[in-house]
N, C-alpha and C positions, 0 to 999 in steps of 0.2 A: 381860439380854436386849438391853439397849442397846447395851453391846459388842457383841454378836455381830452386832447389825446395822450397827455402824461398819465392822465388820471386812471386813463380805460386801459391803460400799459401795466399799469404800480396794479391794476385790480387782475388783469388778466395775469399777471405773472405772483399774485396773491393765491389764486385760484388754481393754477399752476403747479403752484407751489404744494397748497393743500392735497391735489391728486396725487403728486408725486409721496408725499407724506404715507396716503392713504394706501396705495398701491405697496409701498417700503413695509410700511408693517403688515400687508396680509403676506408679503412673502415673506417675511422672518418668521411670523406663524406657523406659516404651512412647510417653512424648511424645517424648523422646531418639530412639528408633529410629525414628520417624513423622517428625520433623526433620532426621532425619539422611540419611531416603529423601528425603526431598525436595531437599535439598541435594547429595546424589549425582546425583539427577537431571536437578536443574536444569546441573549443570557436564558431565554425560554426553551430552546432549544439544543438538544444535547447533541453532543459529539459523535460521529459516527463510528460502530466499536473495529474492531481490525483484529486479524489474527496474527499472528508471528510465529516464524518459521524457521527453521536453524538446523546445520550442520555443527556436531560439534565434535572434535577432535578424541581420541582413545582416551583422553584426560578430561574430558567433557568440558572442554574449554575452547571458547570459540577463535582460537589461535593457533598458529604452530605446526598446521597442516600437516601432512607428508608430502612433497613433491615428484618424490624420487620413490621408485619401488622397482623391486627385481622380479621377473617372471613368475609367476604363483604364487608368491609370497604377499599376504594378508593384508590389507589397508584394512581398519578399523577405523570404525565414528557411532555416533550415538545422534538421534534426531532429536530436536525438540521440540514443540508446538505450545502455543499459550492463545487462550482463546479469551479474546477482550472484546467478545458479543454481547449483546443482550440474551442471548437464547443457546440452547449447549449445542455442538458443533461434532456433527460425527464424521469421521473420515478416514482413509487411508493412506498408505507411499504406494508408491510403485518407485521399486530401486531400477534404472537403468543402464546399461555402460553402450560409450562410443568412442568416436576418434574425432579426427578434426573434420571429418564430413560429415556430423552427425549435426541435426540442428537445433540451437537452445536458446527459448525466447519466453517471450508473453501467450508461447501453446501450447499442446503436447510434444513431446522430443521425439525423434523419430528411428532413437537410438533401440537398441537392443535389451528385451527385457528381461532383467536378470534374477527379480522375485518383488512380488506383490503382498505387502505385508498390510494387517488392519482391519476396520471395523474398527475405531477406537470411539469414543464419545467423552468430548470435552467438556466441563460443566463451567458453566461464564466464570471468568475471574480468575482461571488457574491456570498452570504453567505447568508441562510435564515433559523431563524428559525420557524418550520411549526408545530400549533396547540394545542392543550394541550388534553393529552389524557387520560383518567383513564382505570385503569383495577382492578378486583378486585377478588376473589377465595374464592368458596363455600364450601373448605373441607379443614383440621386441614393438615398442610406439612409441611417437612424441606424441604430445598433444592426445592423451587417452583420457575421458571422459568418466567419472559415476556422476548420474544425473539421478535427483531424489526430487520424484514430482510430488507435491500434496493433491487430493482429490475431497471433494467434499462429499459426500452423501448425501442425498435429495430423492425423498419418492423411491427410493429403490434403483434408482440411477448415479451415474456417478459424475460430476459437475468438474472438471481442472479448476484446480484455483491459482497454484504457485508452482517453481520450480529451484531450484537448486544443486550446483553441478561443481566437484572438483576436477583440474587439471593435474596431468598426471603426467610422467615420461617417465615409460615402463624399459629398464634395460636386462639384460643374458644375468 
């Protein structure tokens, strides 16, 4: 009797065995095919395009600020936009100035508008930069604002997309 229960041991863990086998290779299969979608798709599938957006300095360099400014006296910049869509991008600024109550985020600012420049229409794959613009502040501040929103153009309406803002401390 003790054979026989060796034997139905050695066979049940034969069989055991074999499931266990069987079971191994459909999940390297199906982790293989789950792998394999994924990698088909990641290379089938393109990049999403992004626009770029820039303040850039009286020397058209994106460095070197001014920080410091005297009463009515000019801050100069130049904007830039480059449009890496698929499709052409039409849009505007809206130049605005503030202080340190003013607020500047992921929305509109809520600062004071100081001119709306635009209609431009970007054609994919290009980089332009658009005009030289002064601003300049009639009253003694720290922490004095130009905030340079970008707006998309859509239908006839205008869509916020980005913003961008220099700090300033304006003295006599």
């Amino acid at each position: 009797m003790n054979e026989i229960n060796k034997k139905n041991e050695k066979t049940d863990s034969t069989i055991s065995n074999k499931h266990f086998e069987k079971l191994l290779k459909i999940s390297l299969i199906i982790g293989i095919v789950i792998v394999s979608g994924f990698i088909i798709y990641y290379i089938l599938t393109p990049e999403p395009g992004y626009v770029t957006f820039g303040i850039l300095n009286e020397d058209q360099k994106a460095e070197g600020f001014t920080t410091e400014a005297s009463i009515n006296e000019n801050i100069t910049f130049y904007l830039s936009v480059g449009n890496y869509l698929d499709r052409e991008f039409a849009f505007r600024f809206k130049i605005l100035k503030g202080n340190n109550d003013t607020l500047v985020g992921s929305f509109p600012s809520n600062g004071s508008l100081f001119l709306k420049v635009g209609d431009f229409i970007l054609e994919p794959n290009i980089e332009r930069i658009f005009g030289v613009y002064n601003v300049s502040f009639s009253e003694v501040g720290a922490d004095q604002r130009i905030i340079v929103e970008l707006w998309e153009i859509k239908d006839e309406s205008e869509v916020f997309y980005n913003n961008l803002y220099l700090w300033l401390n304006i003295t006599n």
